[in-house]
Wavefront OBJ file of the C-alpha trace (Angstrom):
o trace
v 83.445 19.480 -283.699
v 82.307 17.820 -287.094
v 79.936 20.361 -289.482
v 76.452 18.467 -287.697
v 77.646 20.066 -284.278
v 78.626 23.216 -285.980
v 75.195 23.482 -288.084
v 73.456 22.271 -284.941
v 74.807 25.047 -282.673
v 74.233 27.448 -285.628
v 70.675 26.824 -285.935
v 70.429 27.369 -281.617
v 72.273 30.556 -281.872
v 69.701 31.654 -284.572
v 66.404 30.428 -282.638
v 67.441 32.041 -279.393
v 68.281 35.369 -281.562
v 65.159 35.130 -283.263
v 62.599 34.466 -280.373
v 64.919 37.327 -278.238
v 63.611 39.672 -281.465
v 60.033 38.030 -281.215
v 59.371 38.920 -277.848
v 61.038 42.070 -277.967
v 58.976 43.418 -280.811
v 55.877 42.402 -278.438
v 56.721 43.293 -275.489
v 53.900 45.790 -274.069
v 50.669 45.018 -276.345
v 48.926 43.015 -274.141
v 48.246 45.774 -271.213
v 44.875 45.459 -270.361
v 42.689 48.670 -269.660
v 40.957 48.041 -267.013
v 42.098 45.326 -263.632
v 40.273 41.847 -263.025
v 37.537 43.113 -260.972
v 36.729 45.919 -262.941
v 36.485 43.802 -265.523
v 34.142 41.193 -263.808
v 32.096 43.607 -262.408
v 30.927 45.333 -265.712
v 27.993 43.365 -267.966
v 28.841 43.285 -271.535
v 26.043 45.516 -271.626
v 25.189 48.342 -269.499
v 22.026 49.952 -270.468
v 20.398 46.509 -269.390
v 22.873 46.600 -266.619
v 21.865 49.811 -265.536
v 17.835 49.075 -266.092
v 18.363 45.628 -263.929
v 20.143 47.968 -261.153
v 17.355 50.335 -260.862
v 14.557 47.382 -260.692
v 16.799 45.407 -258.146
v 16.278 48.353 -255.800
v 11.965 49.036 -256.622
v 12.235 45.249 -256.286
v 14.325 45.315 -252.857
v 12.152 47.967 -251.432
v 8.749 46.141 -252.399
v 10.430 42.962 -250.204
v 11.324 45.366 -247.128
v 7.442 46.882 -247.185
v 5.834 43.071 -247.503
v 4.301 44.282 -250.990
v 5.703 40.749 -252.056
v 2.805 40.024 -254.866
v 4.600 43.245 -256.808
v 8.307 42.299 -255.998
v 7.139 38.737 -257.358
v 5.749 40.285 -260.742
v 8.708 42.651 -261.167
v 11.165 40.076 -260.700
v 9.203 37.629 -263.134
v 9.797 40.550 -265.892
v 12.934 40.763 -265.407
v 13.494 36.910 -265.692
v 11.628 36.860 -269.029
v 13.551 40.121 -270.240
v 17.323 38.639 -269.158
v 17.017 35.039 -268.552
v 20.944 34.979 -268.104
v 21.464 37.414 -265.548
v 21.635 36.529 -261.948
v 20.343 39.168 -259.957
v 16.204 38.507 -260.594
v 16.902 34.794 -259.761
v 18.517 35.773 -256.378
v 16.016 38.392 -255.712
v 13.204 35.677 -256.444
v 14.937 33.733 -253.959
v 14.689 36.186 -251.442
v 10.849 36.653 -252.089
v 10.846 32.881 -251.365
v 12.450 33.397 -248.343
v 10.538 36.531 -247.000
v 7.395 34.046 -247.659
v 9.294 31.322 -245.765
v 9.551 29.167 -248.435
v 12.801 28.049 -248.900
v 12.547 24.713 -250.532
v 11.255 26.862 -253.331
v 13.733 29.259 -252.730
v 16.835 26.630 -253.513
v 16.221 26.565 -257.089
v 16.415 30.146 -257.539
v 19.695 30.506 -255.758
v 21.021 27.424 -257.330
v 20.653 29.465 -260.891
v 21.461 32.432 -259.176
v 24.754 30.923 -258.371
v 25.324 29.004 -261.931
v 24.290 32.096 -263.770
v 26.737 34.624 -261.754
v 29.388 32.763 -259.256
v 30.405 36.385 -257.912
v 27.496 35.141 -255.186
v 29.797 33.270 -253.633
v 32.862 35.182 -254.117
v 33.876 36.796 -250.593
v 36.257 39.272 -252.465
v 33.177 40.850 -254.210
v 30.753 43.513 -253.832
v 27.921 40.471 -254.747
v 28.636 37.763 -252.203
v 25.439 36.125 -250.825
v 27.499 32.875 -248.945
v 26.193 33.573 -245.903
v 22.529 33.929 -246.390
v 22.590 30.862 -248.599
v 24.008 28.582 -246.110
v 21.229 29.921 -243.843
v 18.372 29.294 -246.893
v 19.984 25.569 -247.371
v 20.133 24.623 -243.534
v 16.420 25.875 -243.341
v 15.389 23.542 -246.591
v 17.391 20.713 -245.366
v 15.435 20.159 -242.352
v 12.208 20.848 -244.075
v 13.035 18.275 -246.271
v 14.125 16.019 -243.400
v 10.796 16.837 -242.250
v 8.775 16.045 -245.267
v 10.861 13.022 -245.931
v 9.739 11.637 -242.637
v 6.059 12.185 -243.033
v 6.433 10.795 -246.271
v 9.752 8.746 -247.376
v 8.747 7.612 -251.122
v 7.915 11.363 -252.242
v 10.007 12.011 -255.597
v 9.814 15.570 -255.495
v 11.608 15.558 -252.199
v 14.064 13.859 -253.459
v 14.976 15.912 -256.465
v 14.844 19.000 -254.212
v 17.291 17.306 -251.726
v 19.555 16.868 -254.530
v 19.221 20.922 -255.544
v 20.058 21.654 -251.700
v 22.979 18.902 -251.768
v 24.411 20.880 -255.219
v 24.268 24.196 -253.812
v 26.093 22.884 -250.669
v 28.765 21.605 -252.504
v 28.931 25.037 -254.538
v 29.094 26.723 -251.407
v 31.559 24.808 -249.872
v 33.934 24.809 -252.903
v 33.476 28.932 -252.638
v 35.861 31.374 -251.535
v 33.934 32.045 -248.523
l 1 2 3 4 5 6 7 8 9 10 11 12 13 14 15 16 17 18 19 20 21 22 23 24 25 26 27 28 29 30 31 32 33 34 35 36 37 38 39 40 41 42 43 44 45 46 47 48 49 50 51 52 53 54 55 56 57 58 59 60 61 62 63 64 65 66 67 68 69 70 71 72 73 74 75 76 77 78 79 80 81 82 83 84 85 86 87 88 89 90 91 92 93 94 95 96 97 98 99 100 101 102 103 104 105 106 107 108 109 110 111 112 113 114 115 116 117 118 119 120 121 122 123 124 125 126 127 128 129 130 131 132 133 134 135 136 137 138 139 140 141 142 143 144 145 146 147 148 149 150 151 152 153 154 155 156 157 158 159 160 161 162 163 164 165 166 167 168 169 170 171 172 173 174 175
């Protein structure tokens, strides 16, 4: 061995050494407090989580009595008030729905879906997979429907695109 071996095995012995010290020193700091789902289930905030619960319920129990003109104005205030949450765009969906609407329901579960994916996570307390695979079957053939009556129609179009996005977030789902 010539001194470049000897200086070259030298300078291993002290890199192993020193990253055995590293992440020895470390070892332990980076145990988290709480698991994944706890984590994912928590808003950042929650006094507005707490304020959307309780209006998610009023809201759910104005849909189950038919007072839909209500649920529709509650859920509008809560989309103003937290434009980033997606629990009033799912239960604005489901207004659409209960008014057999679903072509205008899509949107709202599309951003429903982009704003929270939990939706269409089967592993959480929030998946919605099956009902939205219901909504998009029932807007597909509307839009079939419309589409035949009138083929050139734009807005038909751009909706069959929203109903062919949410498939393909379905699909791509856990569910």
């Amino acid at each position: 061995m010539d001194w470049l071996d000897k200086v070259s095995v030298l300078v291993i012995i002290v890199l192993i050494a020193g990253s055995v010290v590293l992440i020895g020193s470390h070892m332990g700091e980076a145990v988290p407090e709480r698991d994944v789902q706890q984590r994912t289930a928590f808003a950042d905030h929650p006094a507005a989580n707490g304020e959307i619960e309780s209006k998610v319920r009023v809201i759910k129990n104005f849909i189950e009595t038919n007072n839909l003109d209500k649920a529709g104005m509650l859920t509008q205030e809560l989309i103003q008030k937290y434009p980033y949450e997606g629990e009033p765009r799912m239960m604005m969906g489901d207004i659409f729905m209960r008014r057999q609407q679903p072509i205008k329901a899509v949107p709202e579960y599309k951003e429903a879906v982009d704003l929270n994916p939990d939706f269409l996570d089967k592993k959480t307390a929030l998946f919605q997979g099956k009902k939205l695979k219901v909504v998009v079957g029932e807007a597909l053939s509307e839009i079939e429907k419309a589409m035949r009556l009138n083929p050139g129609d734009e807005s038909m179009k751009n909706e069959k695109k929203n109903i062919y996005y949410l498939q393909r977030k379905i699909a791509g789902s856990c569910s």
